[in-house]
PLY file of the C-alpha trace (Angstrom):
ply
format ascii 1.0
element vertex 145
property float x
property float y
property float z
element edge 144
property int vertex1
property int vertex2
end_header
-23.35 -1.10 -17.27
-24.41 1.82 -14.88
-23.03 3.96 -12.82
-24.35 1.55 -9.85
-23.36 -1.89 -9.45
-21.30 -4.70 -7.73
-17.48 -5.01 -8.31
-17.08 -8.30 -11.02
-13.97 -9.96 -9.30
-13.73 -11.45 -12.37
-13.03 -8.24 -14.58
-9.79 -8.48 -16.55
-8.31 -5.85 -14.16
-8.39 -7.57 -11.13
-7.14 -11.18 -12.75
-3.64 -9.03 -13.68
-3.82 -7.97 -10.49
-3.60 -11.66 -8.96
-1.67 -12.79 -11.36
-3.86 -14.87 -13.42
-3.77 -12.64 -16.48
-0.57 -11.55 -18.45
0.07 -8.17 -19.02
3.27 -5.78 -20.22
3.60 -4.14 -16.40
5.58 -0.60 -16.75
5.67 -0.55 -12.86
4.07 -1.46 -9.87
4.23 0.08 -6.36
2.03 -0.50 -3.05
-0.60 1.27 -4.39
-0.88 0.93 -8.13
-0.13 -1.20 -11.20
0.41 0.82 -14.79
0.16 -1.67 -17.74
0.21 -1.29 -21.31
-3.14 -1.45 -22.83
-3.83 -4.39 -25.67
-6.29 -2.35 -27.25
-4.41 0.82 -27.72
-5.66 3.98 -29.01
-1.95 4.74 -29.95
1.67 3.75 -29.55
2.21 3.43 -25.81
-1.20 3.79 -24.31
-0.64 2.95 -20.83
-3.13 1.86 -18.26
-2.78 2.75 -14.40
-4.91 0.96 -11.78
-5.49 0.86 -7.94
-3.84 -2.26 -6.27
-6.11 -2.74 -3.59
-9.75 -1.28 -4.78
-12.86 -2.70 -5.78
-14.13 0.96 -6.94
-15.90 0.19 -10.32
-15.43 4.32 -10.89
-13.80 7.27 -9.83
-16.94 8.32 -7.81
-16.72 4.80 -5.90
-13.07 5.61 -4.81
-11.81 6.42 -1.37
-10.09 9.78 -1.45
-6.81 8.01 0.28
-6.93 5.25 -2.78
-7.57 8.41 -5.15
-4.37 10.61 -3.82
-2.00 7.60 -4.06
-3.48 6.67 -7.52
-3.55 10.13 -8.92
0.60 10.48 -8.37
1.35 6.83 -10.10
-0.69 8.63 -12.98
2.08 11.28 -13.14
4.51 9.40 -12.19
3.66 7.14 -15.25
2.73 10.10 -17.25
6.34 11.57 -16.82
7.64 8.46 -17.98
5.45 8.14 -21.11
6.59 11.57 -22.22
10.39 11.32 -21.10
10.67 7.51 -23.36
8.17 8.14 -26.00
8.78 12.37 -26.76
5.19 12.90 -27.78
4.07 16.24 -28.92
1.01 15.69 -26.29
-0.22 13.67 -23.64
-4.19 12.62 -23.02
-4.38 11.62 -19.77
-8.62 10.27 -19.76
-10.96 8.27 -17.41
-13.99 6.98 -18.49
-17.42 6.16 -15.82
-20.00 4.44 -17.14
-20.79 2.62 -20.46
-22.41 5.65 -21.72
-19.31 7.60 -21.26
-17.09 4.76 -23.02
-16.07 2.41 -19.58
-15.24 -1.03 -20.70
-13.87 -2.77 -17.50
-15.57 -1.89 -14.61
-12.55 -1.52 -12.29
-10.94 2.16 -11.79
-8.39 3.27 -14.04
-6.66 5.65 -16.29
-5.65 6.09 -19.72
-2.46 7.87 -20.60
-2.51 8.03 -24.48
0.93 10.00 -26.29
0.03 11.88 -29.26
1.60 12.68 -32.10
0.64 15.55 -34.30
-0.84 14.40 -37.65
-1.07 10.75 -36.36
-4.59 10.10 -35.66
-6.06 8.42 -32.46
-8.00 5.09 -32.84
-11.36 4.36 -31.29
-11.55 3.33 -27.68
-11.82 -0.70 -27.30
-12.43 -1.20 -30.72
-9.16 -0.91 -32.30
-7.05 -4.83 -32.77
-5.14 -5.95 -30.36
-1.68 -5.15 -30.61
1.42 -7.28 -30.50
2.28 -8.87 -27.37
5.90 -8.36 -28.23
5.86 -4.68 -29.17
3.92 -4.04 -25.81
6.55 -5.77 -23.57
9.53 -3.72 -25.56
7.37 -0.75 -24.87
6.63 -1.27 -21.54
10.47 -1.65 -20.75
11.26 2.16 -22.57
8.61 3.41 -20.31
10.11 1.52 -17.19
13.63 2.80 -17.66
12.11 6.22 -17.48
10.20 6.22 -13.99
11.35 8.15 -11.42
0 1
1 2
2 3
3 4
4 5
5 6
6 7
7 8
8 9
9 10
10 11
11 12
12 13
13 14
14 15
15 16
16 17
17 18
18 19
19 20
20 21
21 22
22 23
23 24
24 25
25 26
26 27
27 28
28 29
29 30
30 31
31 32
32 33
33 34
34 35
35 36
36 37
37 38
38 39
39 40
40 41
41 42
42 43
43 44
44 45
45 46
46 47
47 48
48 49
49 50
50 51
51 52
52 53
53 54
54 55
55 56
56 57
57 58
58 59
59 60
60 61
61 62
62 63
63 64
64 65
65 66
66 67
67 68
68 69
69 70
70 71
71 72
72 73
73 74
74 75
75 76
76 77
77 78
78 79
79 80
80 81
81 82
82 83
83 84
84 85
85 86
86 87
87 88
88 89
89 90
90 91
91 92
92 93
93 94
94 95
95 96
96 97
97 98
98 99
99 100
100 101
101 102
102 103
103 104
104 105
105 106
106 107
107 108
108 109
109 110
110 111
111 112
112 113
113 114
114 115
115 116
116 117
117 118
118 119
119 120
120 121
121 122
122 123
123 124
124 125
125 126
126 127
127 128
128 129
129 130
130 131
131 132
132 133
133 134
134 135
135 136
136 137
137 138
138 139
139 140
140 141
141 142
142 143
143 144
């Protein structure tokens, strides 16, 4: 998909949102949901969305939507780093299928990384263990702030 387009209501994204998708929440205010992500790249890869957007990409957001998102990214980010003690954070947002954008609803990726321990492929890595993402969605959870 391009740059351009209509918001699918039907994307992944906005069924967790409404409840008619499961995912491992790490938390949830007003104005965003953070997720774990069932394709991770690596141990903990976290997802944080707008609650109440239909921006398909960052240049579709609102700048209010974009100030209240950006601080549940460090708020989540903190977290990440104060359960998980990675040596490194990568904090990423893709726009566009060219640029590696799979769901076509705004978010961010906050990947820990280890040194030595490689990172896997965006979206094309197995889906991990439903289990194992609800445990570590609950180490991140304790941590928020």
């Amino acid at each position: 998909m391009s740059l351009d387009g209509t918001y699918d209501a039907g994307n992944i994204f906005a069924k967790i949102l409404r409840g008619e998708a499961p995912a491992a929440r790490v938390f949830e205010d007003d104005h965003v949901l953070a997720f774990m992500d069932v394709f991770p790249q690596g141990r903990g890869h976290t997802l944080v969305i707008p609650k109440h957007s239909t921006a398909r990409n960052l240049m579709d957001e609102e700048p209010q939507v974009l100030s209240e998102l950006i601080l549940g990214v460090q708020r989540v980010t903190r977290a990440v780093r104060a359960a998980l003690k990675p040596d490194g954070i990568l904090v990423t947002q893709f726009n566009g299928a060219t640029a590696g954008q799979t769901i076509f609803h705004l978010h961010f990726h906050i990947i820990p990384r280890w040194e030595g321990v490689a990172l896997g492929r965006h979206a094309s890595g197995g889906m991990a263990d439903p289990a194992e993402l609800k445990a570590l969605a609950e180490q991140i959870a304790a941590q928020i702030t």
